[in-house]
Structures are given as C-alpha cells and as structure tokens.
LUMFI-87056 format. One record per atom (N, C-alpha, C): x, y, z; residue number from 1; residue in three letters. Coordinates in nm, 4 decimals. Layout:
mimar c1=X c2=Y c3=Z nr=NUM rest=ALA .
...
! end
This chain:
mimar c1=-1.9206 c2=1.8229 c3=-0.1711 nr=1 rest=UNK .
mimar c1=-2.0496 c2=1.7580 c3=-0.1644 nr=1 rest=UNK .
mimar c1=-2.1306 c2=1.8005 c3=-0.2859 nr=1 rest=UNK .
mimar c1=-2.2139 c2=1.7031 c3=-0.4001 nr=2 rest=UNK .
mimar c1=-2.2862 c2=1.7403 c3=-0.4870 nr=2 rest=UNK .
mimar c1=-2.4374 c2=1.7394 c3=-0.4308 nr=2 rest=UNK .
mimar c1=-2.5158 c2=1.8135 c3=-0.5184 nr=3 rest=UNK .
mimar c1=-2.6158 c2=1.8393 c3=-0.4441 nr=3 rest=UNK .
mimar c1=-2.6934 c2=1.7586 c3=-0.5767 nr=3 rest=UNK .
mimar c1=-2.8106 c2=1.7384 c3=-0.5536 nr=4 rest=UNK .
mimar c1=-2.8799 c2=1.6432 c3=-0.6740 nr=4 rest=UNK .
mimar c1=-2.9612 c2=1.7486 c3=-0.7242 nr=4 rest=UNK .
mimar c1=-3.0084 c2=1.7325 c3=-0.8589 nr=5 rest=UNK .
mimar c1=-3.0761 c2=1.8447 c3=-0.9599 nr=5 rest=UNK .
mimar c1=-3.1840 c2=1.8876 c3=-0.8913 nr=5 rest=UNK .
mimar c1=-3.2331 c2=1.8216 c3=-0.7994 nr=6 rest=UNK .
mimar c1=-3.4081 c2=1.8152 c3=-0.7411 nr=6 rest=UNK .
mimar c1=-3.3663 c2=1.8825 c3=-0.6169 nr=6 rest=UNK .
mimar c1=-3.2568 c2=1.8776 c3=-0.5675 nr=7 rest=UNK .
mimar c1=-3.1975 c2=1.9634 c3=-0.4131 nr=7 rest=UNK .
mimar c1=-3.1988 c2=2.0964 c3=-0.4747 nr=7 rest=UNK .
mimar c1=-3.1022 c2=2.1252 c3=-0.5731 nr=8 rest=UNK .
mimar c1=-3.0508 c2=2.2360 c3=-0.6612 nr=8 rest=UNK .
mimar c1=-3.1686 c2=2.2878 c3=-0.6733 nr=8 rest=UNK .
mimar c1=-3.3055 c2=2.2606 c3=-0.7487 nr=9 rest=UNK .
mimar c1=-3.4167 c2=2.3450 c3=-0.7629 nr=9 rest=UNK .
mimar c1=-3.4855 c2=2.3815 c3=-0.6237 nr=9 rest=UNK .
mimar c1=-3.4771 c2=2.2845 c3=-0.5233 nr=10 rest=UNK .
mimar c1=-3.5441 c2=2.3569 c3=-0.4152 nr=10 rest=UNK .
mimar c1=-3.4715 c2=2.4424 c3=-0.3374 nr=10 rest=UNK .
mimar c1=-3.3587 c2=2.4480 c3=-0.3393 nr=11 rest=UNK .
mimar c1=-3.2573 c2=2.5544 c3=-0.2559 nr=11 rest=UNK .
mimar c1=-3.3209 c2=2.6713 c3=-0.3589 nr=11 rest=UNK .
mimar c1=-3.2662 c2=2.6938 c3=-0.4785 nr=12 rest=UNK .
mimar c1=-3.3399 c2=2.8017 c3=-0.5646 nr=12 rest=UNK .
mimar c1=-3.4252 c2=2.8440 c3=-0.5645 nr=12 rest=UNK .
mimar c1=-3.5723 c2=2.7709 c3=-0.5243 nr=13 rest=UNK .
mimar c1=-3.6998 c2=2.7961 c3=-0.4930 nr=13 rest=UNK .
mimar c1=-3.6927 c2=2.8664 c3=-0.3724 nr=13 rest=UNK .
mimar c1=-3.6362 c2=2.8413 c3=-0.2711 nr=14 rest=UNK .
mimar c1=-3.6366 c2=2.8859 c3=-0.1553 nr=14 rest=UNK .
mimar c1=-3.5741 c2=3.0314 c3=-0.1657 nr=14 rest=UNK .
mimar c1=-3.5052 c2=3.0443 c3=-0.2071 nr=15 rest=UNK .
mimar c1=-3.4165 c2=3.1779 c3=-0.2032 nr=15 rest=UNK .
mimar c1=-3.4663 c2=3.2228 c3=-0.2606 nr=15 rest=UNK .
mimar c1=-3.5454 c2=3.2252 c3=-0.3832 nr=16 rest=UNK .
mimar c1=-3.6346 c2=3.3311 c3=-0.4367 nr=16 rest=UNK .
mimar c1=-3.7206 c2=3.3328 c3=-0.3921 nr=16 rest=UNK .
mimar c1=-3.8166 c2=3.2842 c3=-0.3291 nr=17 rest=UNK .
mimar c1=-3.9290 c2=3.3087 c3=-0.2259 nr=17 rest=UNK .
mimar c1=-3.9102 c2=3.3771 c3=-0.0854 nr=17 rest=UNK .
mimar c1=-3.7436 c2=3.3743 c3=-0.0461 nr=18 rest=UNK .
mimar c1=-3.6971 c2=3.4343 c3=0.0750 nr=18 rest=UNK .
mimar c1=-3.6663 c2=3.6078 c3=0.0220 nr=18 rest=UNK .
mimar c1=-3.6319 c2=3.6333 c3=-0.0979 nr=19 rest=UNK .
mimar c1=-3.6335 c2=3.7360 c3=-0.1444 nr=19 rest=UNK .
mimar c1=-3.7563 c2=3.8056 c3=-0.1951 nr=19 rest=UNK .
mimar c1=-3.8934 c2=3.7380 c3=-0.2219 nr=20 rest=UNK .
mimar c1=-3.9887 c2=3.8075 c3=-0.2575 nr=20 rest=UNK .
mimar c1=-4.0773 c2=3.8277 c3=-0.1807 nr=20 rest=UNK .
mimar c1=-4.0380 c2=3.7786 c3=-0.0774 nr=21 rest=UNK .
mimar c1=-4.1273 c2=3.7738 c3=0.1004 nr=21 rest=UNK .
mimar c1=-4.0459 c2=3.8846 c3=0.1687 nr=21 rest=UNK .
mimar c1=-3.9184 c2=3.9143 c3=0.1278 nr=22 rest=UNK .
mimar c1=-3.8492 c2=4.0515 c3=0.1968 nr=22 rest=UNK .
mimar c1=-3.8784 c2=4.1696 c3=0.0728 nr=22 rest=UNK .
mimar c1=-3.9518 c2=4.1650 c3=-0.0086 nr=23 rest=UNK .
mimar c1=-3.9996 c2=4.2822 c3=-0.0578 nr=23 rest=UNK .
mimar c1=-4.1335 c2=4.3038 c3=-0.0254 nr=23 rest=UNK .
mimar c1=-4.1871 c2=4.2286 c3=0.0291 nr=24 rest=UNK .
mimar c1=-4.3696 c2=4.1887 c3=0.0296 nr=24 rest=UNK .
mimar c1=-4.3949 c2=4.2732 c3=0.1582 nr=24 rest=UNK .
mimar c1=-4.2440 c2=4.2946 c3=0.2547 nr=25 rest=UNK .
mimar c1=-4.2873 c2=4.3111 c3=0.4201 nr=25 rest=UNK .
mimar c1=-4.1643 c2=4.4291 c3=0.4153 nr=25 rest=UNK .
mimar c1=-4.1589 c2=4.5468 c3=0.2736 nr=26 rest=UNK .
mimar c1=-4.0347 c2=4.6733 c3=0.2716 nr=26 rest=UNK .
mimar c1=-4.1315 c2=4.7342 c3=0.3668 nr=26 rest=UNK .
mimar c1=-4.0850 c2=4.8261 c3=0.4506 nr=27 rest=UNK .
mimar c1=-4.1301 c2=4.9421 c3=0.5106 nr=27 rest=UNK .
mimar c1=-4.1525 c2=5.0562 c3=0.4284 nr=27 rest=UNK .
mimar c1=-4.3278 c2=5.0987 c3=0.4306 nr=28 rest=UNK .
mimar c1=-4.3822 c2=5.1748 c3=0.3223 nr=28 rest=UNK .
mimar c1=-4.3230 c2=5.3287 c3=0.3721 nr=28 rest=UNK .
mimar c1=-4.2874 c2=5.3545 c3=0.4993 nr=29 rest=UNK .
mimar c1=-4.1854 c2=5.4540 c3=0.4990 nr=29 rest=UNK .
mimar c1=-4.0566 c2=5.4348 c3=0.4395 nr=29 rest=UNK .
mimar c1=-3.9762 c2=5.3640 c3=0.4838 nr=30 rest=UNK .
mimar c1=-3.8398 c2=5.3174 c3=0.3968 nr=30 rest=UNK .
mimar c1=-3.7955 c2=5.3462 c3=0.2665 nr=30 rest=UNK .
mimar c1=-3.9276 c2=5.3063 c3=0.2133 nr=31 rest=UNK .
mimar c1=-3.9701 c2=5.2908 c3=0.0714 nr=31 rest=UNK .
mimar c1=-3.9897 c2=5.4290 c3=0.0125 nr=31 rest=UNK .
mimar c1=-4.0698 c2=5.4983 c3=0.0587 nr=32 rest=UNK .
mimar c1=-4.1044 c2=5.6525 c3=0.0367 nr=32 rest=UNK .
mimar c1=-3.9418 c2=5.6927 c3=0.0235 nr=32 rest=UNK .
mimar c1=-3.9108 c2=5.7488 c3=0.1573 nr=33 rest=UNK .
mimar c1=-3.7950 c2=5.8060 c3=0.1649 nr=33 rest=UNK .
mimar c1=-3.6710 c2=5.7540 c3=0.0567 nr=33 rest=UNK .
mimar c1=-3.6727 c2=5.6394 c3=0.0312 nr=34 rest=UNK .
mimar c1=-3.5333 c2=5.6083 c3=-0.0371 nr=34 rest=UNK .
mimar c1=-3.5576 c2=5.6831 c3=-0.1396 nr=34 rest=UNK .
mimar c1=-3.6919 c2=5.6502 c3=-0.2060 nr=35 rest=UNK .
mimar c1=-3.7240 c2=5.6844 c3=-0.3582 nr=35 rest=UNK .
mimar c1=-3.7345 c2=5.8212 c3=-0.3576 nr=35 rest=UNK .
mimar c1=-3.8079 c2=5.8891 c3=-0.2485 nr=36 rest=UNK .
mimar c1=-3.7697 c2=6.0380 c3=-0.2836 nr=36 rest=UNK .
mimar c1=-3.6279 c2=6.0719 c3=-0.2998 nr=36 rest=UNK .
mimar c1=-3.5177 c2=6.0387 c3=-0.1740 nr=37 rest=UNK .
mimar c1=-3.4162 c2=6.0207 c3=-0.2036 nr=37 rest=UNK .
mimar c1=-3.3579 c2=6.0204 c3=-0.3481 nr=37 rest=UNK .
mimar c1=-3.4140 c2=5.9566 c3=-0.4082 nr=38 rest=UNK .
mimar c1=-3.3332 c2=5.9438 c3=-0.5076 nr=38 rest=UNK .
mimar c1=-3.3968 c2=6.0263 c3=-0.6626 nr=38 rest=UNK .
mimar c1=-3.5133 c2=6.0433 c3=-0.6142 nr=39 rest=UNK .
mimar c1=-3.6156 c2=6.1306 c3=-0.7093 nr=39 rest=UNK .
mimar c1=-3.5081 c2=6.2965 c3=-0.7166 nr=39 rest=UNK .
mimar c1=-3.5063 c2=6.3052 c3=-0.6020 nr=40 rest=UNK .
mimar c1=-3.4711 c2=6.4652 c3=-0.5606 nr=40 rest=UNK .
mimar c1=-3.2923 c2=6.4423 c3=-0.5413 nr=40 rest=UNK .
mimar c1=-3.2160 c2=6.3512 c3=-0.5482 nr=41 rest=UNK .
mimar c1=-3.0542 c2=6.3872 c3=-0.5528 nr=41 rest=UNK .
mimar c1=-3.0429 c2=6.3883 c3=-0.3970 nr=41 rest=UNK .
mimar c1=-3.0911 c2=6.3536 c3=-0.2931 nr=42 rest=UNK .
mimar c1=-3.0260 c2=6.3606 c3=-0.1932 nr=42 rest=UNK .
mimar c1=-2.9405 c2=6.2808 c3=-0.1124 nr=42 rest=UNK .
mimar c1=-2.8154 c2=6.3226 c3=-0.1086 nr=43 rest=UNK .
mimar c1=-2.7422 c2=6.1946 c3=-0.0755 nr=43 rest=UNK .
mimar c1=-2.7443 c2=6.1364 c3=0.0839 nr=43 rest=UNK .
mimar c1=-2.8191 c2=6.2452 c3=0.1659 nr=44 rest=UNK .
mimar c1=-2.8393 c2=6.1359 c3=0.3079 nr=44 rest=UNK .
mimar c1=-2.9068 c2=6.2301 c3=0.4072 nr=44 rest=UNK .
mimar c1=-2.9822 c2=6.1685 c3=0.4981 nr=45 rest=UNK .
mimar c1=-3.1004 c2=6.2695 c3=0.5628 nr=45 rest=UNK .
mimar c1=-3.1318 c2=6.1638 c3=0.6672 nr=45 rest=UNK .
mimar c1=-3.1106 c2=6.2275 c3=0.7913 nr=46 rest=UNK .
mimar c1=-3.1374 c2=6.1725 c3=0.9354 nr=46 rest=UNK .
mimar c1=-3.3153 c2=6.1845 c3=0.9513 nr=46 rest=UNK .
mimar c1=-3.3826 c2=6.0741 c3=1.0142 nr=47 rest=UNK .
mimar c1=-3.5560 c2=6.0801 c3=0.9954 nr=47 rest=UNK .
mimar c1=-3.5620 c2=6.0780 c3=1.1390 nr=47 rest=UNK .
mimar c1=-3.6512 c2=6.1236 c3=1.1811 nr=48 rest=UNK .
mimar c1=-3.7109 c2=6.1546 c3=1.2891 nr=48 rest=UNK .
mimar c1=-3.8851 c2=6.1039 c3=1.3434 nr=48 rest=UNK .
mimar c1=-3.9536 c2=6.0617 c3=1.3665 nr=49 rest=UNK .
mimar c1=-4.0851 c2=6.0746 c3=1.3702 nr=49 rest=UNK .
mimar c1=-4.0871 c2=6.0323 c3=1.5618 nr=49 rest=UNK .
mimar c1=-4.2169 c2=6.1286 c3=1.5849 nr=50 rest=UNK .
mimar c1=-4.2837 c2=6.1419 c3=1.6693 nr=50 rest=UNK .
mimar c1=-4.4261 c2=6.1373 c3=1.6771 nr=50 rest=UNK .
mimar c1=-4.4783 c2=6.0700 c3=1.7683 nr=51 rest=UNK .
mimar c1=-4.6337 c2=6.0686 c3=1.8118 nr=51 rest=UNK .
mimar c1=-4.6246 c2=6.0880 c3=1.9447 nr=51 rest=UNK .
mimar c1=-4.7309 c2=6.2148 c3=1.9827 nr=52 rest=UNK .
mimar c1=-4.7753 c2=6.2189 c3=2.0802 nr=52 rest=UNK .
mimar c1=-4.6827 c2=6.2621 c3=2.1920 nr=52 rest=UNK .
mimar c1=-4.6054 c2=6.3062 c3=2.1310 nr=53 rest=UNK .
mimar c1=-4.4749 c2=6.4023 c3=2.2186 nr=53 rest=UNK .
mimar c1=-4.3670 c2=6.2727 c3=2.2774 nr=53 rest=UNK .
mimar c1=-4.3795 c2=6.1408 c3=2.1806 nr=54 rest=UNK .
mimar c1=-4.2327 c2=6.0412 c3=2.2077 nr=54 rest=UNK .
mimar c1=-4.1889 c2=5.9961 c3=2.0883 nr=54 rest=UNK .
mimar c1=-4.0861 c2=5.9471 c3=2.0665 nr=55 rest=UNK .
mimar c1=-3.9676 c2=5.9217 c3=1.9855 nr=55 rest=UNK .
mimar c1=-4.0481 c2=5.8022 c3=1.9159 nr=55 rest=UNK .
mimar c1=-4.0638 c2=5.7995 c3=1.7546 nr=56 rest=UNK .
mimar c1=-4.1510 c2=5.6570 c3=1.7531 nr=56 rest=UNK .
mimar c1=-4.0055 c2=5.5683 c3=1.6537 nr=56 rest=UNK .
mimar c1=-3.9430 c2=5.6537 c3=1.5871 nr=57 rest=UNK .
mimar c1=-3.9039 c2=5.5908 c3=1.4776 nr=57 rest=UNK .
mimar c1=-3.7913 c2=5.7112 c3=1.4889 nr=57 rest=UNK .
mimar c1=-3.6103 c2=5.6379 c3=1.4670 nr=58 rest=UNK .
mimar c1=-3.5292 c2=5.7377 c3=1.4086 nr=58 rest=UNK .
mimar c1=-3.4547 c2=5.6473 c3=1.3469 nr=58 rest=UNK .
mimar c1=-3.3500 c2=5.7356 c3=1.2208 nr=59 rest=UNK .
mimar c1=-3.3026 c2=5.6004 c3=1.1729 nr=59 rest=UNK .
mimar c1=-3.2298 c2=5.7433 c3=1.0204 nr=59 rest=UNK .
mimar c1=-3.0740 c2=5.6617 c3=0.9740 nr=60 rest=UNK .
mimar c1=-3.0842 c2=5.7615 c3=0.8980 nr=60 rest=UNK .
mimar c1=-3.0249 c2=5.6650 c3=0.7478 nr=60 rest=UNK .
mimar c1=-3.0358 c2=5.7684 c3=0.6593 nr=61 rest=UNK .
mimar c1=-3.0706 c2=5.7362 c3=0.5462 nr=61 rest=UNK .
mimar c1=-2.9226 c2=5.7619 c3=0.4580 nr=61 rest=UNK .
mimar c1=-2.8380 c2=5.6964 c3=0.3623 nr=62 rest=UNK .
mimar c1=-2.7672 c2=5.7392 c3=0.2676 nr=62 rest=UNK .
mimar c1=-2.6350 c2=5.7629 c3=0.3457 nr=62 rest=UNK .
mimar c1=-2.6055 c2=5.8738 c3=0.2811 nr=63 rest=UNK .
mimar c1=-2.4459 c2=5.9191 c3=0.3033 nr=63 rest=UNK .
mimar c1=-2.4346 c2=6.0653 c3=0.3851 nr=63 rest=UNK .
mimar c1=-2.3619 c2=6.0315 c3=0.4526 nr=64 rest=UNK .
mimar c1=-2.3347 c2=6.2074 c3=0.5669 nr=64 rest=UNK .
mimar c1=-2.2113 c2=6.2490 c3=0.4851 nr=64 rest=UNK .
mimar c1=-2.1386 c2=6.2065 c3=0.4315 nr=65 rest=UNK .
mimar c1=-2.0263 c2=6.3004 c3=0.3203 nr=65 rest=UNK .
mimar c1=-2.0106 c2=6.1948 c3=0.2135 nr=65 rest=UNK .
mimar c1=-2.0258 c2=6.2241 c3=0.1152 nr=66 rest=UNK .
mimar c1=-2.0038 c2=6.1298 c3=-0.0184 nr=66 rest=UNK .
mimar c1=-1.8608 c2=6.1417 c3=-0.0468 nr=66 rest=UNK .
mimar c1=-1.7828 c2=6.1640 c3=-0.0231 nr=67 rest=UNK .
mimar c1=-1.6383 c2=6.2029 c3=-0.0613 nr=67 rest=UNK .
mimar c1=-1.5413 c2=6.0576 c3=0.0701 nr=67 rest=UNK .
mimar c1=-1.5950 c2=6.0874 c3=0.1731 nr=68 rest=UNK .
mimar c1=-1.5603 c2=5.9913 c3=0.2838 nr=68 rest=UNK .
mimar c1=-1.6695 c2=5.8685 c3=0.3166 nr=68 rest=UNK .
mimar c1=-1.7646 c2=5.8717 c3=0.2346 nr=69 rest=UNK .
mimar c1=-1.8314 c2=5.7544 c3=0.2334 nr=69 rest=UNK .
mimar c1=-1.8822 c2=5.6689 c3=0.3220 nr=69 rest=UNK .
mimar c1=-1.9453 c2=5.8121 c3=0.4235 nr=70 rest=UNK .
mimar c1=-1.9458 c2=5.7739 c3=0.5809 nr=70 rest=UNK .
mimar c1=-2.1208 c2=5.8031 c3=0.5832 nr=70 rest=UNK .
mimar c1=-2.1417 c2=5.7240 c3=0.6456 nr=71 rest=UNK .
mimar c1=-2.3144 c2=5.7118 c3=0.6156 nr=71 rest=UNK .
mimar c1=-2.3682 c2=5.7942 c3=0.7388 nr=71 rest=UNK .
mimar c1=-2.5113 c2=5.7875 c3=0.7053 nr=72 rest=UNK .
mimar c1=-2.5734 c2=5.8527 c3=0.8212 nr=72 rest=UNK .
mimar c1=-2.6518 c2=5.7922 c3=0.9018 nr=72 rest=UNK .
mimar c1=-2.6410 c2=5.8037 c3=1.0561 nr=73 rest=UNK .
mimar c1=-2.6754 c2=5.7044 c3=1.1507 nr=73 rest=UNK .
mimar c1=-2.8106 c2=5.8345 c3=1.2354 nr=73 rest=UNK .
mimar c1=-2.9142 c2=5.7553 c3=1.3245 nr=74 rest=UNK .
mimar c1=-2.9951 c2=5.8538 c3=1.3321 nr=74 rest=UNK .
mimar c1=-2.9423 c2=6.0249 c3=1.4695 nr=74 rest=UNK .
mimar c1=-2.7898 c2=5.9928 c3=1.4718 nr=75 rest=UNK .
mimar c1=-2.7312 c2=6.0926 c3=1.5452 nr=75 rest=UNK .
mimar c1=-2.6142 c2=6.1782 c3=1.4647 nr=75 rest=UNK .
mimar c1=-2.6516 c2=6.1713 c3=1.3770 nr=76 rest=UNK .
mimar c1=-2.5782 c2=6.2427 c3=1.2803 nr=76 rest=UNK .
mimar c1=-2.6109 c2=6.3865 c3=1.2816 nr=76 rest=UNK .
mimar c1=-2.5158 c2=6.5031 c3=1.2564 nr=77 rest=UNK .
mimar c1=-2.5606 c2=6.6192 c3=1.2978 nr=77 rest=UNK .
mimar c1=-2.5086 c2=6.6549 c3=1.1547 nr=77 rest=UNK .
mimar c1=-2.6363 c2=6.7495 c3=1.0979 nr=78 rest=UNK .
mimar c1=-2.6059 c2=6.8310 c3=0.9877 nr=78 rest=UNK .
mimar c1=-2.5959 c2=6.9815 c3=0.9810 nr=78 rest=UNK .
mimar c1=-2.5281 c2=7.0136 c3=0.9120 nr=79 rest=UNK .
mimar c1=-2.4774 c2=7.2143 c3=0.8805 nr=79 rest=UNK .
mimar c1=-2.6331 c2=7.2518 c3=0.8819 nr=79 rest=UNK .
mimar c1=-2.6799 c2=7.3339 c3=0.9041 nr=80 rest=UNK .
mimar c1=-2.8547 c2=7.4095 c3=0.8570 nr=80 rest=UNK .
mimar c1=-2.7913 c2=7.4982 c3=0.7749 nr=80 rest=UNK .
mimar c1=-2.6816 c2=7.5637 c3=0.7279 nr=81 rest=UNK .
mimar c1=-2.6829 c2=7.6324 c3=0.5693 nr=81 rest=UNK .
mimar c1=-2.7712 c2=7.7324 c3=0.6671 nr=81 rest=UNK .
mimar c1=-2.7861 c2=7.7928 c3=0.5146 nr=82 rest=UNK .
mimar c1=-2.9197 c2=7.9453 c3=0.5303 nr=82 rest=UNK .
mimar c1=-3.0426 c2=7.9039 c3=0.5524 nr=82 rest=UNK .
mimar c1=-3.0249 c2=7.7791 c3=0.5941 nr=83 rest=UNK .
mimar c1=-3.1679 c2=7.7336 c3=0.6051 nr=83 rest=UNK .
mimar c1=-3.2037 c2=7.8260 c3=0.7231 nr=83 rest=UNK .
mimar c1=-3.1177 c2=7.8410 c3=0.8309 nr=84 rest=UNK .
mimar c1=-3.1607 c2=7.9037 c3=0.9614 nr=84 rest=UNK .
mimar c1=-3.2245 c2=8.0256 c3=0.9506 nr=84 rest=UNK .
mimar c1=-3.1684 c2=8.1369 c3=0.8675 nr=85 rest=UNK .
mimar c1=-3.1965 c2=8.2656 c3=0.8197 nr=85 rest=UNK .
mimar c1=-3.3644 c2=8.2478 c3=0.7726 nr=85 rest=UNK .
mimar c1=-3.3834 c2=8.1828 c3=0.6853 nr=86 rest=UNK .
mimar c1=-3.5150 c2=8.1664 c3=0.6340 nr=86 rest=UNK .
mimar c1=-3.6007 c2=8.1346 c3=0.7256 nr=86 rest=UNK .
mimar c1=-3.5483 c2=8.1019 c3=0.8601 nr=87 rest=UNK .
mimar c1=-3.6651 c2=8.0271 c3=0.9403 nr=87 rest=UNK .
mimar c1=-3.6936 c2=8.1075 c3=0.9744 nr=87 rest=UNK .
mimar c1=-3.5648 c2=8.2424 c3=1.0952 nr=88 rest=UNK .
mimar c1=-3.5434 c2=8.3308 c3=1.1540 nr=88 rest=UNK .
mimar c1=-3.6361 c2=8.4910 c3=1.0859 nr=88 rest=UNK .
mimar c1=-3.6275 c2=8.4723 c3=0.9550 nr=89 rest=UNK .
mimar c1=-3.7274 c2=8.5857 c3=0.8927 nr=89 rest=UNK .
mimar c1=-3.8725 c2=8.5745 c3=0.9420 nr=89 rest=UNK .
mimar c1=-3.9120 c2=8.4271 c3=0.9453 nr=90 rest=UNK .
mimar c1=-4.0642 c2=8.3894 c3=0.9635 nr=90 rest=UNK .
mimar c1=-4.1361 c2=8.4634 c3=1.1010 nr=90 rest=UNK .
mimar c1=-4.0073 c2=8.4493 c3=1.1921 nr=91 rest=UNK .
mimar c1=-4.0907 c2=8.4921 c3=1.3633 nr=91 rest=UNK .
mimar c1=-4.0949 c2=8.6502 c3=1.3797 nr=91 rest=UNK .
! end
C-alpha cells in the first residue's frame, strides 16, 4: 500500500508530537534519578519512597549485575558492603 506525500507528512507529524508529549509528561523523579545515575556511575539502585508510614512509589532503576545484564526490579536485594559497619559505629 502507498501512502500519499500529504499522508506521509501527517503520520510524521504525529509521531513527533507523540514523542514530544512523552517528554513533556517524564517523571521529575525518574528524571532526577536516571541523571544522577549517570552523573555518579551507578549502574542500578532499587527506590523506595514513603509518606506517612505507606509505600507510595517503588520501582528499580538500571542493572543488578552488569556482567549478566539482569536489571533491577523494585525487589531486588543488594550486598550492604561495609556500608553496615559504618552505620553500626553511629549507635
């Protein structure tokens, strides 16, 4: 099926307006996080947020092993490293 020059520009019109209406409505969290993400080298980080002592938002970000290329979902469980030690000094 050919499409006529005047079809051809409005399919085009459309799809770039369907793409600049899905940047217009990014999630200004989303947005934060990726770019820090990528500011700071981190290749993947499970998010969490809470209000008011309930679950508002989880959701995870990037890669849970870059080698296996297995992403991170918001039940992803990560190593704490020495992070634990450092906490454990504080109390």
């Amino acid at each position: 099926m050919k499409l006529s020059g005047f079809t051809s520009v409005c399919l085009s019109i459309t799809a770039f307006l369907c793409v600049l209406s899905a940047d217009a409505q990014k999630d200004p969290i989303d947005t934060y996080v990726r770019s820090e993400m990528q500011y700071q080298h981190i290749p993947g980080l499970a998010l969490g947020l809470y209000a008011q002592g309930k679950v508002v938002r989880t959701e995870g970000f990037g890669m849970a092993d870059v080698e296996l290329k297995s992403s991170v979902g918001p039940e992803t469980l990560f190593n704490s490293g020495s992070l634990a030690s450092n906490l454990l000094q504080q109390l």
